[in-house]
mmCIF file as gemmi writes it, N, C-alpha and C atoms, coordinates in Angstrom:
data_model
loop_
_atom_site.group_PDB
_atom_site.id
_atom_site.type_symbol
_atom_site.label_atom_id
_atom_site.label_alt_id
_atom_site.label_comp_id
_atom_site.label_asym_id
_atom_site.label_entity_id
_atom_site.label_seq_id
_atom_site.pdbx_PDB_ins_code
_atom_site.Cartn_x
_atom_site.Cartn_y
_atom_site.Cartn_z
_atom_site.occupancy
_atom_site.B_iso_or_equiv
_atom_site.pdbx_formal_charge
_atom_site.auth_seq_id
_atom_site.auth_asym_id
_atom_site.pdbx_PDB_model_num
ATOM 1 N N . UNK Axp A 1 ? 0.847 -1.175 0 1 0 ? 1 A 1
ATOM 2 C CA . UNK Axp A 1 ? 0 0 0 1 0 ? 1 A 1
ATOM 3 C C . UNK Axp A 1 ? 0.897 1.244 0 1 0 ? 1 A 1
ATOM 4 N N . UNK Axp A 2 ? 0.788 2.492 -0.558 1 0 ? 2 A 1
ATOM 5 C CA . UNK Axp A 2 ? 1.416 3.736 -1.055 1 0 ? 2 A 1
ATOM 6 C C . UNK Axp A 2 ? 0.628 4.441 -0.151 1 0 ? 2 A 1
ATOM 7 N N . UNK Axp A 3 ? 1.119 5.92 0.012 1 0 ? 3 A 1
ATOM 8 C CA . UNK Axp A 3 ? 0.403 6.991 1.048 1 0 ? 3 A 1
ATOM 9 C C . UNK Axp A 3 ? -0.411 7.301 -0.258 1 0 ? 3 A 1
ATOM 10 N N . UNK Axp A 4 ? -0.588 7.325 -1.49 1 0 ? 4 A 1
ATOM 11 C CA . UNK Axp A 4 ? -2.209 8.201 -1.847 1 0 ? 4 A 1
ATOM 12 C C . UNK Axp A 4 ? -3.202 6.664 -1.685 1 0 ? 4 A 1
ATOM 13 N N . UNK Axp A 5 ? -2.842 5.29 -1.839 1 0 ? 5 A 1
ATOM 14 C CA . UNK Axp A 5 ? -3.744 4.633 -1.278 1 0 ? 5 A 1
ATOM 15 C C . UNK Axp A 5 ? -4.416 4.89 -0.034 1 0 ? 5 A 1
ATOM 16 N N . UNK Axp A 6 ? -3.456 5.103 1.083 1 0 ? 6 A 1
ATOM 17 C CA . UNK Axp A 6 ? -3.757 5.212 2.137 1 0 ? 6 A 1
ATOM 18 C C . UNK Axp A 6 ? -4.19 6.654 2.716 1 0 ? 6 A 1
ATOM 19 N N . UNK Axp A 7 ? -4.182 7.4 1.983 1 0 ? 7 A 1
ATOM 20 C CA . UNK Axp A 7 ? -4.752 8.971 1.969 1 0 ? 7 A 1
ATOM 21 C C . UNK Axp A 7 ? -6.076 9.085 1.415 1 0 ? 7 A 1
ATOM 22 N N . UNK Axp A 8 ? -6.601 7.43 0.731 1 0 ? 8 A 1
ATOM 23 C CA . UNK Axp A 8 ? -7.783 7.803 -0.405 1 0 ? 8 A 1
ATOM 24 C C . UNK Axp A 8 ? -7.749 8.115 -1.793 1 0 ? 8 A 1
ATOM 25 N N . UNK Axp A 9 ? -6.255 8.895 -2.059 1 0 ? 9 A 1
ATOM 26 C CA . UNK Axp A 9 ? -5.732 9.679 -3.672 1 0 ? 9 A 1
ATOM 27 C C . UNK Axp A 9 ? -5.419 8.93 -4.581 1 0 ? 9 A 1
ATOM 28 N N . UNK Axp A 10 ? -5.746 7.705 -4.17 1 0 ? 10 A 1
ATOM 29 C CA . UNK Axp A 10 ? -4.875 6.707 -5.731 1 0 ? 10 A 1
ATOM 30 C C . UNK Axp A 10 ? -5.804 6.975 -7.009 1 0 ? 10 A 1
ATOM 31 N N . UNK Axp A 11 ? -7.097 7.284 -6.662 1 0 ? 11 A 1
ATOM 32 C CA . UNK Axp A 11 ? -7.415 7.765 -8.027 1 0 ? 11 A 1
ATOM 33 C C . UNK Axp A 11 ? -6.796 9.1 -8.397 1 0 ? 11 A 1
ATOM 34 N N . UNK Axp A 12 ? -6.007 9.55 -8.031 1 0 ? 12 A 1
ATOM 35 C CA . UNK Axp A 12 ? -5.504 11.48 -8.506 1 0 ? 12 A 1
ATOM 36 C C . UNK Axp A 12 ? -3.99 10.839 -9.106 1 0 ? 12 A 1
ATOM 37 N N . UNK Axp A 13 ? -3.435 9.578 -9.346 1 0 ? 13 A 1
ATOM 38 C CA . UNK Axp A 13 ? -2.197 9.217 -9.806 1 0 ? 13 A 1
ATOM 39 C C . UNK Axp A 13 ? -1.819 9.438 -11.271 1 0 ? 13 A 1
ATOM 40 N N . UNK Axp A 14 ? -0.755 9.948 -11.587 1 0 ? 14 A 1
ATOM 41 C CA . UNK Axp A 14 ? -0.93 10.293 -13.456 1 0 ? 14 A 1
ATOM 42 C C . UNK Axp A 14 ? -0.264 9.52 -14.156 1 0 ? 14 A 1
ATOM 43 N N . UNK Axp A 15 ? -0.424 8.894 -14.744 1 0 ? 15 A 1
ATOM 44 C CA . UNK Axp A 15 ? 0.792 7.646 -15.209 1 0 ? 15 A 1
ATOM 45 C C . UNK Axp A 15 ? 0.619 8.26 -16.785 1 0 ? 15 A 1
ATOM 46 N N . UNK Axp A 16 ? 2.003 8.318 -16.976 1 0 ? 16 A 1
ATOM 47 C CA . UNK Axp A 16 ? 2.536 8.103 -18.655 1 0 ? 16 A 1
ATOM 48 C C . UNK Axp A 16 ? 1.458 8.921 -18.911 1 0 ? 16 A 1
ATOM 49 N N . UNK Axp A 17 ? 1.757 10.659 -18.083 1 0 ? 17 A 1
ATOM 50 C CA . UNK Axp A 17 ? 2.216 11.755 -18.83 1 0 ? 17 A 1
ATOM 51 C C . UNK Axp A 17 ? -0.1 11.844 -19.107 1 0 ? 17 A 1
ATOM 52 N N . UNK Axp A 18 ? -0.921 10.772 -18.584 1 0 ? 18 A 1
ATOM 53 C CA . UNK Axp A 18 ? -2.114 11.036 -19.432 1 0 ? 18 A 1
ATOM 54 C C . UNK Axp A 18 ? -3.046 11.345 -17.988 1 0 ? 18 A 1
ATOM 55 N N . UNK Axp A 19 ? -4.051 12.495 -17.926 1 0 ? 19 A 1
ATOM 56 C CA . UNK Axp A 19 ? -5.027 12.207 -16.976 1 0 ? 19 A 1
ATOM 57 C C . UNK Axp A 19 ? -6.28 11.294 -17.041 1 0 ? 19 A 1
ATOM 58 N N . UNK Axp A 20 ? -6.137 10.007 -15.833 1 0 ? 20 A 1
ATOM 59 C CA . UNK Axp A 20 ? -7.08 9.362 -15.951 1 0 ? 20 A 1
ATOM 60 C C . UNK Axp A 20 ? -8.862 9.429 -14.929 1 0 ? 20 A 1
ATOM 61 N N . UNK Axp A 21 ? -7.991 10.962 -14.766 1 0 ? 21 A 1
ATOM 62 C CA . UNK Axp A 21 ? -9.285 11.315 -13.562 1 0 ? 21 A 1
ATOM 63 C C . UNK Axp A 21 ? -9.759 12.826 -13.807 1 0 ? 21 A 1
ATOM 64 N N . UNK Axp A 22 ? -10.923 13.235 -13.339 1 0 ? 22 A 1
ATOM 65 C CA . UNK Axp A 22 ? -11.808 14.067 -13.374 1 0 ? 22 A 1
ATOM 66 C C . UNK Axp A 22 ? -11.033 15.398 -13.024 1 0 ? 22 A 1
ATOM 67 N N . UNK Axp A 23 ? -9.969 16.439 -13.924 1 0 ? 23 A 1
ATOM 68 C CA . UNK Axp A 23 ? -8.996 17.289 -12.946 1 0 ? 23 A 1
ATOM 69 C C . UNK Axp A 23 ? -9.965 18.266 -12.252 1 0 ? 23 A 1
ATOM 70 N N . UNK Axp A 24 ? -11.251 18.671 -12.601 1 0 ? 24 A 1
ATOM 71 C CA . UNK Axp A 24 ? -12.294 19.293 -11.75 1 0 ? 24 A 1
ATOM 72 C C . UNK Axp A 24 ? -12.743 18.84 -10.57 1 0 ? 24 A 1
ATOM 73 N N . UNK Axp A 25 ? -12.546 17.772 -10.352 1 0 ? 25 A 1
ATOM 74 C CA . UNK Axp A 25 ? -13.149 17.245 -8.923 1 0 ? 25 A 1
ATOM 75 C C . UNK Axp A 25 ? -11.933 17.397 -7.667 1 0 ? 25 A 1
ATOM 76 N N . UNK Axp A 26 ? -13.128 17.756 -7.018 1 0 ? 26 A 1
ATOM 77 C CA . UNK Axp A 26 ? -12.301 18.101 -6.178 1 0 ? 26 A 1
ATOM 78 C C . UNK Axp A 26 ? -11.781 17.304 -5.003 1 0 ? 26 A 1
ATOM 79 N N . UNK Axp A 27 ? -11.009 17.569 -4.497 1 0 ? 27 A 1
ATOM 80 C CA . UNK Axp A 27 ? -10.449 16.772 -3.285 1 0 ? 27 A 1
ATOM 81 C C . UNK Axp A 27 ? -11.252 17.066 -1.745 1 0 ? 27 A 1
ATOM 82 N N . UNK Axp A 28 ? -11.126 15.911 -1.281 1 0 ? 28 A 1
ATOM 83 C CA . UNK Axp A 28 ? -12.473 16.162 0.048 1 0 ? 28 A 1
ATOM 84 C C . UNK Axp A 28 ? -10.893 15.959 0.968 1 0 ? 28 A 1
ATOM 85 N N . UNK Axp A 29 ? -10.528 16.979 1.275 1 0 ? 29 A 1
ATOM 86 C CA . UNK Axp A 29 ? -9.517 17.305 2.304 1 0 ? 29 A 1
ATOM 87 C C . UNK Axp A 29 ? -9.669 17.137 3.34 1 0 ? 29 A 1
ATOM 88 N N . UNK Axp A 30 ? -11.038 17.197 3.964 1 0 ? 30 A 1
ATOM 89 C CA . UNK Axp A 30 ? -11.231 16.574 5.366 1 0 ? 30 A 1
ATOM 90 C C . UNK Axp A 30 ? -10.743 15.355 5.688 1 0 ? 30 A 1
ATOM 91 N N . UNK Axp A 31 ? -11.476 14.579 4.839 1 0 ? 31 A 1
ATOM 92 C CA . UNK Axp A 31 ? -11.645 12.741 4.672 1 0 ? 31 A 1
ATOM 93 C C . UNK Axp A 31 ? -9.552 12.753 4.625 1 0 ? 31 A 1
ATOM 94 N N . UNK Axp A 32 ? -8.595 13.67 3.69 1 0 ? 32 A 1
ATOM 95 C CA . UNK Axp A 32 ? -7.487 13.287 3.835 1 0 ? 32 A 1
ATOM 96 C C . UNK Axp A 32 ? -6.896 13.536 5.088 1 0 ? 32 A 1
ATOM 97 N N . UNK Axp A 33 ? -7.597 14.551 5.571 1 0 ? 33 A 1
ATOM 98 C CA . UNK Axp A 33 ? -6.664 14.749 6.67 1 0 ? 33 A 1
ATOM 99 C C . UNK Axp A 33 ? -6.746 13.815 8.032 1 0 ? 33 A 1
ATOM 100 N N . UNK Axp A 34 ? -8.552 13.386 7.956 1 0 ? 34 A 1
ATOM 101 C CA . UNK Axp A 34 ? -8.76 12.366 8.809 1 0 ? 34 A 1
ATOM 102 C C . UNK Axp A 34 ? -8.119 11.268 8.837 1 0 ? 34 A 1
ATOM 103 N N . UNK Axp A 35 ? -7.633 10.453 7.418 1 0 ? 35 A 1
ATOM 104 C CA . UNK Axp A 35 ? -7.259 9.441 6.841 1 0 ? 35 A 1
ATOM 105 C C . UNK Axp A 35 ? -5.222 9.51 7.578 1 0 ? 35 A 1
ATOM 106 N N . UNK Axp A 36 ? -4.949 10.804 7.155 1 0 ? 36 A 1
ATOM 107 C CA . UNK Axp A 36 ? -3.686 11.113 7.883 1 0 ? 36 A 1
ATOM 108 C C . UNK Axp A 36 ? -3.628 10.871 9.208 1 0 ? 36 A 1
ATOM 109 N N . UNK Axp A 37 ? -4.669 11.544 10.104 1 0 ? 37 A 1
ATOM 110 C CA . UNK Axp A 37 ? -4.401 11.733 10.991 1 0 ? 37 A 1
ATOM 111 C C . UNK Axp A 37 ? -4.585 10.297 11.731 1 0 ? 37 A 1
ATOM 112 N N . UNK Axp A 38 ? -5.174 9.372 11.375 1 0 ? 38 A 1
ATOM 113 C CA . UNK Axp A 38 ? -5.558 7.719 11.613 1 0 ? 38 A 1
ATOM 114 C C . UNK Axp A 38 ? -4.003 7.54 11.072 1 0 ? 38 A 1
ATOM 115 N N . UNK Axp A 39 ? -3.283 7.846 10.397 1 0 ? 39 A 1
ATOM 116 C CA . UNK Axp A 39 ? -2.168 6.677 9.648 1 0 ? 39 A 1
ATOM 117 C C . UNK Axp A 39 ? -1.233 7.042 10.866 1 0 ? 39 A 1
ATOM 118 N N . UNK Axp A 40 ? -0.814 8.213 11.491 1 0 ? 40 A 1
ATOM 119 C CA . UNK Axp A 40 ? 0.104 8.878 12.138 1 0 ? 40 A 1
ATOM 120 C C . UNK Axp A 40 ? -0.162 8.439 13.368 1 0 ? 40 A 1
ATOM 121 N N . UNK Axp A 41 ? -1.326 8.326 13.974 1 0 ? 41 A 1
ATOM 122 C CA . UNK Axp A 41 ? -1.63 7.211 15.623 1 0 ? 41 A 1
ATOM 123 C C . UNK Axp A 41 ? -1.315 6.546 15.058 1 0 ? 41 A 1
ATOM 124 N N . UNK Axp A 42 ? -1.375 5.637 14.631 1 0 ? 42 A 1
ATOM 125 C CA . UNK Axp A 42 ? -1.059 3.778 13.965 1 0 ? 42 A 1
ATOM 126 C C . UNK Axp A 42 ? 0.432 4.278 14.285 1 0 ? 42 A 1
ATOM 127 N N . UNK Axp A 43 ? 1.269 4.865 13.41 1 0 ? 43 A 1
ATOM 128 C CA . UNK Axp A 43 ? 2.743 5.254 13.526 1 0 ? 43 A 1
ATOM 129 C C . UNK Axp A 43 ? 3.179 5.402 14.532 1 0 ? 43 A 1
ATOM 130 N N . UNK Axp A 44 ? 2.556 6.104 15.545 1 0 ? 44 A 1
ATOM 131 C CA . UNK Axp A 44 ? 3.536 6.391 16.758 1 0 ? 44 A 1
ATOM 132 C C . UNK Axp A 44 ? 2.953 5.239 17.518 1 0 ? 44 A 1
ATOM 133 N N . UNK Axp A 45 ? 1.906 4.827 17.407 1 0 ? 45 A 1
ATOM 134 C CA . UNK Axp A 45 ? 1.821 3.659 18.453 1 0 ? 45 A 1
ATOM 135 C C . UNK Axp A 45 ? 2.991 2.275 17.928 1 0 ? 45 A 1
ATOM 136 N N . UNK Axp A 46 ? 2.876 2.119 17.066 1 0 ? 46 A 1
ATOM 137 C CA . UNK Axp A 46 ? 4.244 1.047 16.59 1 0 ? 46 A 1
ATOM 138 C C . UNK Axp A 46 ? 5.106 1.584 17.218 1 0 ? 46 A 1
ATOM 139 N N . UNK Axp A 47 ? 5.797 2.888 16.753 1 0 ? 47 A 1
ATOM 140 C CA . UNK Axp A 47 ? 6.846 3.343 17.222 1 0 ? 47 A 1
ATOM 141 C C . UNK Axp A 47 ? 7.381 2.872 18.872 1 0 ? 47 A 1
ATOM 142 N N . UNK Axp A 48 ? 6.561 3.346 19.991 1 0 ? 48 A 1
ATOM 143 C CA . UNK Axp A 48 ? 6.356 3.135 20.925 1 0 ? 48 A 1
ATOM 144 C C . UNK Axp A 48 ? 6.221 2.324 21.501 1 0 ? 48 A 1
ATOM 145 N N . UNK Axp A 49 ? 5.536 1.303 20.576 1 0 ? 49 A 1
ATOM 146 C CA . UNK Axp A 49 ? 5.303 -0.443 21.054 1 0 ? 49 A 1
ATOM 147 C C . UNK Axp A 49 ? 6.746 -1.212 21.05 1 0 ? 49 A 1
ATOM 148 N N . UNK Axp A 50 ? 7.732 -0.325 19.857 1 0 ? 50 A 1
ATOM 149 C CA . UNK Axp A 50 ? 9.155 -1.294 19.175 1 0 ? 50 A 1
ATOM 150 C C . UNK Axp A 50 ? 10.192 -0.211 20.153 1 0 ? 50 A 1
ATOM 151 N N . UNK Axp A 51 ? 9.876 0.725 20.577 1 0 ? 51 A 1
ATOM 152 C CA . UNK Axp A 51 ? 11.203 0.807 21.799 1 0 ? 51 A 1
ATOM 153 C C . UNK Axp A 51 ? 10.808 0.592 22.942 1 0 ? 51 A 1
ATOM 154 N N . UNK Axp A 52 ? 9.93 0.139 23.381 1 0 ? 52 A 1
ATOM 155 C CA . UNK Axp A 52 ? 9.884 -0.151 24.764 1 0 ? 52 A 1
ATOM 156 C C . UNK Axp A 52 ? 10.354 -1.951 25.057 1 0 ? 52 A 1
């Protein structure tokens, strides 16, 4: 899994130079930041779990 999978963005990916997505639509920035902010607890709790 990649961070725009895990952000929700894998549809916004541009491969070979062509757009395969809607460039008008817009991004629901909440949902990313929520999605962030879930990946980053997960992170520090590992973190925390592997030095103690």
């Amino acid at each position: 899994m990649d961070l725009f999978e895990t952000l929700g963005l894998s549809d916004r990916v541009v491969y070979d130079k062509e757009l395969t997505f809607d460039i008008d639509k817009g991004i629901n920035w909440a949902a990313v930041d929520e999605r962030l902010e879930q990946f980053r607890a997960c992170s520090l709790d590992y973190l925390k779990n592997a030095l103690q």
